[in-house]
N, C-alpha and C positions, 0 to 999 in steps of 0.2 A: 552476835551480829544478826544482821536482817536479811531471811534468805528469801530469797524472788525466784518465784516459778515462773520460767522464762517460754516453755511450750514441751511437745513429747515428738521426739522424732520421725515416728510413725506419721505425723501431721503437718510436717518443717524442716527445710533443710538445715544442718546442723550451720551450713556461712550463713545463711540471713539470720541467725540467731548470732552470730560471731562479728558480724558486718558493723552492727550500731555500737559495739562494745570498744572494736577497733578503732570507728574515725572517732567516737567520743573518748579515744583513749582514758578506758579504764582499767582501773588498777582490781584485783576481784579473783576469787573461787568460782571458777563449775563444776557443779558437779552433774553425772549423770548415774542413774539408778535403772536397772531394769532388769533381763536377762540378763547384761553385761553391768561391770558397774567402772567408773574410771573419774577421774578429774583432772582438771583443766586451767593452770593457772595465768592469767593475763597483768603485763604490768607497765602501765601509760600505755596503753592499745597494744600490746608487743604480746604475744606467749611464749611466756618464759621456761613452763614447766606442763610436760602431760606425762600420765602414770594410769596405767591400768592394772592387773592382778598379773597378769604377765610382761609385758614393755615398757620400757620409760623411753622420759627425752623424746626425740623425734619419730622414731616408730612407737612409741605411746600415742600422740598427735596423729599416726597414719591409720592406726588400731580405730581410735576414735572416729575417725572421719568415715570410717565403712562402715558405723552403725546405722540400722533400720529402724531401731526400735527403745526408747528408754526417756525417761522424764528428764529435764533440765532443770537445773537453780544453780543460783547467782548470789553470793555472797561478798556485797560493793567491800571493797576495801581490804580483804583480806590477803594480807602480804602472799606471797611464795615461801616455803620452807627451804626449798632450792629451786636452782637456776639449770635444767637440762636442755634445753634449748639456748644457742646460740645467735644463732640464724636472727637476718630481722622478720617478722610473718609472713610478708609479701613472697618471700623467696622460700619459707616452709610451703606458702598454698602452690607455690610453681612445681616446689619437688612434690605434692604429692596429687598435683594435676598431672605432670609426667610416669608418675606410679600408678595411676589411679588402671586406666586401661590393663596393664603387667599382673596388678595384683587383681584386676577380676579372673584373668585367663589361670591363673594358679587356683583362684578357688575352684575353677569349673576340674582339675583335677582332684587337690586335694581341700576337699571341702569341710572337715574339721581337725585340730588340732591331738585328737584321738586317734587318728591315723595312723598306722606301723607299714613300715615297707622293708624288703630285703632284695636281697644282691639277685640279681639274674642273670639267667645264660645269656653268655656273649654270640651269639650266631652271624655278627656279621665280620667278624673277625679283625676288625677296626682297631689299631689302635686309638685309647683315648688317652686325651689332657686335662688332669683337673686341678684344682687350685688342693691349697693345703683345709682351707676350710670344707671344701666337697670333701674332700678325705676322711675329715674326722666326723662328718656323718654317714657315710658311706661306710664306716667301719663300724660305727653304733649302731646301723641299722640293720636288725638281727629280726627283722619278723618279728618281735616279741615289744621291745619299743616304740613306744608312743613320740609323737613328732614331741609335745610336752615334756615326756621324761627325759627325751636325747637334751634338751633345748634345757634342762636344769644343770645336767651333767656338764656341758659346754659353758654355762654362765653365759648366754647367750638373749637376747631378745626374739621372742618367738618368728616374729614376720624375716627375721635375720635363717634361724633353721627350716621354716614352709620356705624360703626361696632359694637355698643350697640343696633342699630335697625335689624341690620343682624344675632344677635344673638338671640334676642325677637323673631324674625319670627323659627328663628330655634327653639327655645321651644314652637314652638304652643301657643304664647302669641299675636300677631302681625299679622293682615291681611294685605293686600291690599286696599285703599281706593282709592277714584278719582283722577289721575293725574291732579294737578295742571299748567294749562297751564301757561308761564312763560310770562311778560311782552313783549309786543311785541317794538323791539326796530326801533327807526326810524333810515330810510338806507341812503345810498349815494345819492341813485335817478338815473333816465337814466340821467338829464342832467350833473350830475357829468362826468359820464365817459362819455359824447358828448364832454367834454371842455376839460378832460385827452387824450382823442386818439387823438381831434386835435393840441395840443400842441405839446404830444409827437412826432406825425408826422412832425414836425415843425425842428424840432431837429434830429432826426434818419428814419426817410423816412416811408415806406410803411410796415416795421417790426412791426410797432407802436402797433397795434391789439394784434399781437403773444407775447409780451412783456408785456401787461396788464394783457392778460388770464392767463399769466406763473406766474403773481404775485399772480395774485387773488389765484392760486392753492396753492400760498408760503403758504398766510394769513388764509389757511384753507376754501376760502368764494367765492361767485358767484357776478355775476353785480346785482341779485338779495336781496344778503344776508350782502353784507358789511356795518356796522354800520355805520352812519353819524359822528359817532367820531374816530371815525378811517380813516376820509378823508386824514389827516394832514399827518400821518405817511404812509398812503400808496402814497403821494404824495412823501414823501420824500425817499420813500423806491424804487421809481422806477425812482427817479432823482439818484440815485447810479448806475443803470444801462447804464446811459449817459458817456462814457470815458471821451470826451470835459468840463473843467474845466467851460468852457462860458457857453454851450451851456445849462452843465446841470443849472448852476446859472439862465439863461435865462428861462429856463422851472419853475425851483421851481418859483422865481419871479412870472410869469403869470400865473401859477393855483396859488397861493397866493392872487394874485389880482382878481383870478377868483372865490372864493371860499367865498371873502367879498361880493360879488357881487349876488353870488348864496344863502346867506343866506337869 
């Protein structure tokens, strides 16, 4: 299928990208690629289904809709594999204009998913009330768990345990414990981008540079910071920008061959 680069969210709001697909009720895949990655499926203008690495269904959609930063495409036609969405759209964008405000004030507490918190003194001698879902993160949260880790243990959706734990902090139940530093992931490497800017030069001349950085900016990411699995598609995400039908075949081909080479 035919996939269409629809804009990068760093440049567009993610509705005016969602807006023409809707009254023209189309049926289709988004995807989004960046720091975060997630997709997005619509069917007769309706979205039917969102998923990211952690949420599905309608907090997959609310996930989605707080990003800053990541490339779009659109693949017309491509059914849904399921249906996690209900709702008709108009009334998913109302729930998460009514969320939208709630779930900034929680980031300004807990601002990444890395986050561990533990029980605290009680000093004002209050009884409190909590539901059965506070309970059972209140009791996993040991200092040593990650909002993440609690949030797999439970079979939970992530944006479900940041607001059972945002809630805990708000009754004076919940501290602060040591940020968990998060897996450090292995990058591209400099000699990656040595074998990208000379190929691309190869193909589109001495622009080649200015055309890398403009992507790296698409993907959210620096020649520092880009994931080593993510070579593939930033390979393939900057052979789109070659007009020449050859020349871009010509490039994927050789970082292809260069990339077996580089492993």
């Amino acid at each position: 299928m035919t996939e269409i680069f629809l804009g990068d969210l760093s440049q567009v709001k993610l509705f005016d990208i969602l807006k023409p697909l809707l009254i023209g009720k189309k049926t289709g895949k988004l995807s989004f690629q960046g720091r975060e990655s997630g997709e997005m499926y619509l069917e007769l203008g309706n979205i039917v289904h969102a998923k990211t690495p952690n949420a599905i269904g309608e907090y997959g959609f609310f996930a989605i809709m707080g990003w800053k930063t990541g490339r779009i495409t659109f693949e017309p036609d491509d059914p849904p594999p399921e249906r996690t969405i209900s709702i008709p759209s108009e009334q998913l964008f109302l729930n998460w204009s009514s969320k939208k405000m709630d779930w900034e004030k929680i980031r300004e507490v807990i601002s990444s998913n890395n986050a561990v918190f533990r029980l605290c003194l009680q000093r004002d001698r209050e009884n409190k009330i909590i539901t059965a879902d506070q309970w059972n993160v209140l009791a996993l949260s040991n200092g040593v768990r990650t909002i993440s880790e609690i949030t797999k243990i439970l079979e939970w959706d992530e944006l479900k345990t940041v607001t059972m734990t945002y809630q805990l902090i708000q009754a004076g139940l919940l501290e602060r414990g040591e940020v968990q530093k998060p897996l450090r992931k292995k990058l591209a490497g400099e000699n990656f981008f040595l074998s990208v800017e000379n190929e691309l030069k190869k193909v589109i001349g001495p622009v080649a540079p200015f055309i890398i950085e403009d992507k790296l900016s698409e993907f959210g990411e620096t020649k520092d910071s880009l994931p080593q699995d993510q070579k593939v598609i930033f390979v393939e995400s900057l052979g789109e920008e070659i007009p020449n039908d050859l020349k871009r075949k010509e490039f994927v081909k050789a970082m292809m061959e260069s990339l077996s080479l580089l492993k």
